[in-house]
C-alpha positions as CSV (number, residue, x, y, z in Angstrom):
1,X,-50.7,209.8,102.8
2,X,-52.7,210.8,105.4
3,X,-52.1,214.4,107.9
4,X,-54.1,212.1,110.8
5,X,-55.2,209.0,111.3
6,X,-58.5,210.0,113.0
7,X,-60.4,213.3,113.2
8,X,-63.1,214.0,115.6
9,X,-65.9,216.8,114.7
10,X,-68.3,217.7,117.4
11,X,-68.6,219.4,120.6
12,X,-66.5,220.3,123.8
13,X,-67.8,220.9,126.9
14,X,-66.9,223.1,129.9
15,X,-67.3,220.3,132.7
16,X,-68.3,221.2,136.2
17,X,-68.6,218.0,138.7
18,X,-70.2,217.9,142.2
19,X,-69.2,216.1,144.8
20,X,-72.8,215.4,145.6
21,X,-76.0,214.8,144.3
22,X,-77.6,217.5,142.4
23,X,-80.5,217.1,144.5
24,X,-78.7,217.5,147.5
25,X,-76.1,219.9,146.6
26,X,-76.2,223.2,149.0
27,X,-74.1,225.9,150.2
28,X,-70.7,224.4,150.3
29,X,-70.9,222.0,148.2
30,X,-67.4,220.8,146.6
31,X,-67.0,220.9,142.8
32,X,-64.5,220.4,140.1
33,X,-63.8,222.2,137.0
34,X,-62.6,220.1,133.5
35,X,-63.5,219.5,130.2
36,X,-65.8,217.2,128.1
37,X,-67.4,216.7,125.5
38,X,-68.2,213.3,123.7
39,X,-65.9,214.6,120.9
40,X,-63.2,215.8,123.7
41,X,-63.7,212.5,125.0
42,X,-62.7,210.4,121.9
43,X,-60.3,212.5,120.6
44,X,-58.4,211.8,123.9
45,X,-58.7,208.2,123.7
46,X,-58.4,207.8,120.0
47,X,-55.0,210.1,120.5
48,X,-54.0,207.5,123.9
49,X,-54.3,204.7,121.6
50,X,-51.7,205.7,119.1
51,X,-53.5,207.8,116.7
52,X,-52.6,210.9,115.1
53,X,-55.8,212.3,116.1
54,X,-57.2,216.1,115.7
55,X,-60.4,217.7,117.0
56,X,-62.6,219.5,114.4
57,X,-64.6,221.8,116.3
58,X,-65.7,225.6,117.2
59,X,-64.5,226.6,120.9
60,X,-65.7,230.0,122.2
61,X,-63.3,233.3,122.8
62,X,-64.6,233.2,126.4
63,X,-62.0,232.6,129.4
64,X,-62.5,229.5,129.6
65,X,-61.1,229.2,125.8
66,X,-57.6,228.9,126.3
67,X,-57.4,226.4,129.2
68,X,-59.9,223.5,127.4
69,X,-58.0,223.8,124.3
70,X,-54.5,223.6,126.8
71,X,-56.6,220.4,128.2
72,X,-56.8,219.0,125.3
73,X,-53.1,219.5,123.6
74,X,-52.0,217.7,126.8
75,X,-54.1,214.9,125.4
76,X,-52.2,214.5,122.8
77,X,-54.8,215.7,120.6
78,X,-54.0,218.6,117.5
79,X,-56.2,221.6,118.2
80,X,-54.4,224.0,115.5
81,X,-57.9,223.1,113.2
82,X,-60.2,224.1,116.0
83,X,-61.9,227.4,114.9
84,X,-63.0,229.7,117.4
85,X,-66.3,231.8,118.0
86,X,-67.3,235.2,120.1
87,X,-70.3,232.9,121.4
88,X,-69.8,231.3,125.5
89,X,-68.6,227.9,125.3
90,X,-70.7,224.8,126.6
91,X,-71.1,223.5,129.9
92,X,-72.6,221.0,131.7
93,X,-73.2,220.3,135.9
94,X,-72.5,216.8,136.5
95,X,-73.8,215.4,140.1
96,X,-72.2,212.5,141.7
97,X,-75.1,210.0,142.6
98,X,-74.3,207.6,145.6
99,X,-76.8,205.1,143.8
100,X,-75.1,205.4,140.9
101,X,-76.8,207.0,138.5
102,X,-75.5,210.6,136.9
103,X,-77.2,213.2,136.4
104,X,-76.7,216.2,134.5
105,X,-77.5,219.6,133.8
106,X,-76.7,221.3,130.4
107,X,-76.1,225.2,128.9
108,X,-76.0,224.9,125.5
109,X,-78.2,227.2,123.6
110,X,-76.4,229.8,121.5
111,X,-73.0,228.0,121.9
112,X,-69.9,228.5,120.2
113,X,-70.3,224.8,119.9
114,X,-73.8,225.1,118.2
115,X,-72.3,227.2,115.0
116,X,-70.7,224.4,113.8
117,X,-71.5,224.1,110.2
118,X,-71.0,223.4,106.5
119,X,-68.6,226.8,105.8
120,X,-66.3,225.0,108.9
121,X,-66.5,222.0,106.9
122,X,-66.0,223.2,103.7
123,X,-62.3,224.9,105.3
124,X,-61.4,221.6,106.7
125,X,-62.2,219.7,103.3
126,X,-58.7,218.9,102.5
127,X,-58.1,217.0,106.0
128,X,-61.3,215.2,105.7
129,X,-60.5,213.9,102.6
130,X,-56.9,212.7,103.8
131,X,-58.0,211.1,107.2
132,X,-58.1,207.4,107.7
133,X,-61.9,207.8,109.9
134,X,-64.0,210.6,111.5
135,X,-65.5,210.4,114.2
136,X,-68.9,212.0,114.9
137,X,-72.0,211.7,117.0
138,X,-75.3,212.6,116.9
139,X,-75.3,214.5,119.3
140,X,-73.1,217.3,117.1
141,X,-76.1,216.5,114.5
142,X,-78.9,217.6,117.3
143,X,-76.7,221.0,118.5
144,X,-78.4,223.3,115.5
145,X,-79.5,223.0,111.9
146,X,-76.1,224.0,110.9
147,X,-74.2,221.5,113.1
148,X,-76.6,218.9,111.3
149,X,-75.5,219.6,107.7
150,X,-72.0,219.9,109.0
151,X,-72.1,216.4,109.9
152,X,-73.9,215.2,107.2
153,X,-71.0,217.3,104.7
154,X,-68.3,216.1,106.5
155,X,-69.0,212.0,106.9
156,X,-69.6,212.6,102.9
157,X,-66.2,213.6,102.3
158,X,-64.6,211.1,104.1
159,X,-66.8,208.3,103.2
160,X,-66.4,209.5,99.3
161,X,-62.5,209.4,99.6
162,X,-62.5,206.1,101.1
163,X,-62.2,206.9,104.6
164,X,-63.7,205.1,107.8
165,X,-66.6,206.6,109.4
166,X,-67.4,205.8,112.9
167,X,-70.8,207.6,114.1
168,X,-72.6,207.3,117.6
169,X,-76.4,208.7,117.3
170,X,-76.1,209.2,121.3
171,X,-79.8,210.3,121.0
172,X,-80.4,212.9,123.7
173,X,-84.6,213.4,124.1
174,X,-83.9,216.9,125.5
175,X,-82.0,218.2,122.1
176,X,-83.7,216.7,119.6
177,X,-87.1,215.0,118.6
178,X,-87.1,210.7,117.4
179,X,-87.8,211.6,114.3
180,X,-84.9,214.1,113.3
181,X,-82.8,211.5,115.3
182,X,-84.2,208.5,112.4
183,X,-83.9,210.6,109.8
184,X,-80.2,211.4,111.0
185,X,-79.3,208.1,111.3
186,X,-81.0,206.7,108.0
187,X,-78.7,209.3,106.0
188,X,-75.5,208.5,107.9
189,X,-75.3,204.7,108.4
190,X,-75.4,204.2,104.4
191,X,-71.7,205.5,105.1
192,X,-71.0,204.1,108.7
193,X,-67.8,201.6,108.8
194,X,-68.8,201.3,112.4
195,X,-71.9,202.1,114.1
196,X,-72.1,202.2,118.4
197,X,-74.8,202.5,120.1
198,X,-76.3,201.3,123.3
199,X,-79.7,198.9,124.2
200,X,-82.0,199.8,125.3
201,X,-81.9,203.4,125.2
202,X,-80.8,204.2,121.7
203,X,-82.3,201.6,120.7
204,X,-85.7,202.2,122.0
205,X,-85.9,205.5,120.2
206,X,-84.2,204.7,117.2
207,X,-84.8,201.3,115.6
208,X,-88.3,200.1,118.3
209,X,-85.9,196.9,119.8
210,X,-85.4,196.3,123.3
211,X,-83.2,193.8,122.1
212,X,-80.1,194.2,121.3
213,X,-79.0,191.5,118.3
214,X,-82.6,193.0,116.7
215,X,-81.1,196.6,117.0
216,X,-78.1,195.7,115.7
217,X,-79.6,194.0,112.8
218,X,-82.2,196.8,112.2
219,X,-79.0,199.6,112.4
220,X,-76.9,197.7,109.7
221,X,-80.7,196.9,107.3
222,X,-80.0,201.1,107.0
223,X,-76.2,200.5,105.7
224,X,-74.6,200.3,108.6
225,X,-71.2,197.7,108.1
226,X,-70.6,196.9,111.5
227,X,-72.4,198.0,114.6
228,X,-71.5,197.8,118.2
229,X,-74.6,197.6,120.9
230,X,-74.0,198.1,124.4
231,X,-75.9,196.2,126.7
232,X,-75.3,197.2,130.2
233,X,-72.1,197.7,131.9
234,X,-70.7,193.9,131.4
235,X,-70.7,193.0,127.5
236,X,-70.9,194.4,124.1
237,X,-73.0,193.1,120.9
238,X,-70.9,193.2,117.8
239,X,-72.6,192.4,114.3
240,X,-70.7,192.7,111.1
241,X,-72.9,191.1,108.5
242,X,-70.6,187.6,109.2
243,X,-72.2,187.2,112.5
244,X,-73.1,188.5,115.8
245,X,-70.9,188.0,118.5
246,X,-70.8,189.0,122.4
247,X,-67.9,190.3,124.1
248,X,-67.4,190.4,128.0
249,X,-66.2,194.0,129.3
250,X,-63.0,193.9,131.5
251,X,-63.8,194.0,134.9
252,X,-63.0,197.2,136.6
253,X,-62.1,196.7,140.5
254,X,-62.5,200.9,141.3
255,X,-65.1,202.1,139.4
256,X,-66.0,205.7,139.9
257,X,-67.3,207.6,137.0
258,X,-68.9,205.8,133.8
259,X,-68.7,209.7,132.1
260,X,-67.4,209.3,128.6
261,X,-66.7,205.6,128.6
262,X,-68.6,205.0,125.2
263,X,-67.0,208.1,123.8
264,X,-63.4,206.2,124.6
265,X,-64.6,202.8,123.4
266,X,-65.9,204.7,120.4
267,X,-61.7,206.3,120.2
268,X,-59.8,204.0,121.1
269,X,-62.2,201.3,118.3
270,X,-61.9,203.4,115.6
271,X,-58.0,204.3,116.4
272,X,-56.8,200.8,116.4
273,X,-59.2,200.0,113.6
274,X,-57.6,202.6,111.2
275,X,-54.0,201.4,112.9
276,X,-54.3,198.0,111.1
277,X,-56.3,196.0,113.5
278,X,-58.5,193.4,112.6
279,X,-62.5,194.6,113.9
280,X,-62.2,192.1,116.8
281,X,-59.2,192.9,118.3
282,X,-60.1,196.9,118.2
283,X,-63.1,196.3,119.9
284,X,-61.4,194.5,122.3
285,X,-59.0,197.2,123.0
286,X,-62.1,199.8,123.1
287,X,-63.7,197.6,126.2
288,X,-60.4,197.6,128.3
289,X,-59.8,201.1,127.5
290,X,-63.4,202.0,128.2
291,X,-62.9,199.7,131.5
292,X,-60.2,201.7,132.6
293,X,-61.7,205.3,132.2
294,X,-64.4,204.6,134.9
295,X,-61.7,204.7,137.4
296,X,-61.5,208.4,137.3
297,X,-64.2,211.4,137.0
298,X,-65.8,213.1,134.4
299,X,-64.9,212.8,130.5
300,X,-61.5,213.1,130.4
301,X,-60.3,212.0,133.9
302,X,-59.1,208.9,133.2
303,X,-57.6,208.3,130.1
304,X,-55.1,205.1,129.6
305,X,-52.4,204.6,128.2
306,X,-52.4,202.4,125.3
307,X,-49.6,199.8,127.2
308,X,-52.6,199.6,130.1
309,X,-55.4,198.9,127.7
310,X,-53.5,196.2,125.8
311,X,-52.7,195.0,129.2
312,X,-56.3,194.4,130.2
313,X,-57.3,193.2,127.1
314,X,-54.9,190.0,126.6
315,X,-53.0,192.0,123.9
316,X,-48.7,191.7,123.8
317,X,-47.1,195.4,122.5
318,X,-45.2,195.1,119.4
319,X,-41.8,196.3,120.2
């Protein structure tokens, strides 16, 4: 039997969002303080869509310690794994764009975050070779050298004890060079039940394709079983060796903040995957619920319910 259903390792972030651009913020401007993370941000929806979930990671003993690992028990999510480290935590400054577009400013170096590694692994063995999937990203993979053989050691464990891996390379230019990113991704996706990603960016960097069914099929030639492509803000590519197949994204009326929606597609996916659901259907459910989260701001600001989720995707509740 398994102690969770799905485990996230990675990173949490101390959030800070502006209520203006970060070019024009000034002397006054509003902000908001929360909590992120892409593994914050999965955990919550992998927990919102009926998983046992818990959060595999190293939080920092600074004051801002107690309250993100609060945020996240109100998630729903198990923090009694998390390990903690006399390092600051992470943070990023988030800008809200009136084109659009979001921008970002990171503190990361020296993190509690970036000490991740093998020895946290190694005491979390016993979980990872219980859960039904993992969750990880490579952005956790681009943190340190240690965070990078922690993910490697943990996917291992999980994949060798028949587990689901779900793995995100989320390649971020400013942490970590193409190549370490490839070479990332060509020892992970050998044990990947499902791969996301998004065209073109990822998959610029990663596989050389613009194009997203060529991305997919390049990401599953390295092992990959099934891979997810994002294409934009209106449909999904979904390959799993049978065929390639696109799928509309629900239609959000309100959209504010598109913080964290592939990090709750990628939860709420692998949650209803490891709950029974055919591939299909949980990818379905990981649109609507990644729909929904653009209605509120930053990571974590909108999280739905499961019973709205399988609302907007079609879906009738058992029970």
């Amino acid at each position: 039997m398994t102690d969770y259903d799905v485990l996230v390792m990675g990173e949490v972030l101390v959030e800070v969002h502006l209520d203006a651009a970060l070019r024009d913020a000034a002397d006054g401007t509003g902000a908001r303080l929360s909590y992120s993370g892409d593994a914050l941000n999965a955990a919550a929806a992998a927990a919102a869509a009926g998983a046992r979930t818990a959060l595999l990671a190293v939080v920092g003993d600074d004051e801002l310690g107690v309250p993100l690992l609060d945020r996240a028990a109100r998630l729903g999510i198990d923090v009694t794994h998390v390990r903690r480290a006399a390092r600051p935590n992470g943070a990023y400054l988030l800008g809200a764009d009136p084109d659009g577009d979001r921008e970002f400013v990171y503190w990361r170096t020296g993190s509690a975050g970036s000490t991740l590694s093998p020895a946290h692994v190694e005491s979390w063995r016993e979980l990872l070779g219980r859960a039904g999937a993992l969750i990880t990203s490579g952005i956790t993979g681009a943190l340190s050298a240690s965070s990078r053989a922690a993910v490697l050691a943990a996917t291992a464990i999980v994949h060798d004890a028949g587990g689901h891996v779900s793995y995100d390379p989320n390649f971020r230019a400013r942490l970590t060079s193409r190549a370490e990113a490839r070479q990332l991704l060509a020892e992970i996706a050998p044990l990947t039940g499902l791969l996301k990603t998004s065209c073109p960016a990822d998959a610029h960097a990663l596989v050389d394709s613009d194009d997203p069914l060529t991305a997919a099929e390049r990401y599953r030639a390295l092992g990959a079983r099934a891979v997810a492509v994002t294409t934009g803000a209106d449909r999904l590519l979904l390959h799993d060796g049978a065929g390639a197949t696109f799928f509309p994204v629900p239609v959000n009326p309100d959209p504010l903040d598109a913080t964290g929606a592939g990090d709750c597609f990628t939860g709420t996916a692998t949650a209803r995957l490891v709950l029974g659901d055919p591939l299909a259907d949980a990818v379905v459910c990981g649109l609507a619920a990644a729909s929904l989260s653009v209605s509120g701001r930053g990571g974590t600001g909108r999280v739905p319910a499961f019973a709205e989720t399988a609302a907007l995707a079609g879906r009738r509740l058992e029970g």
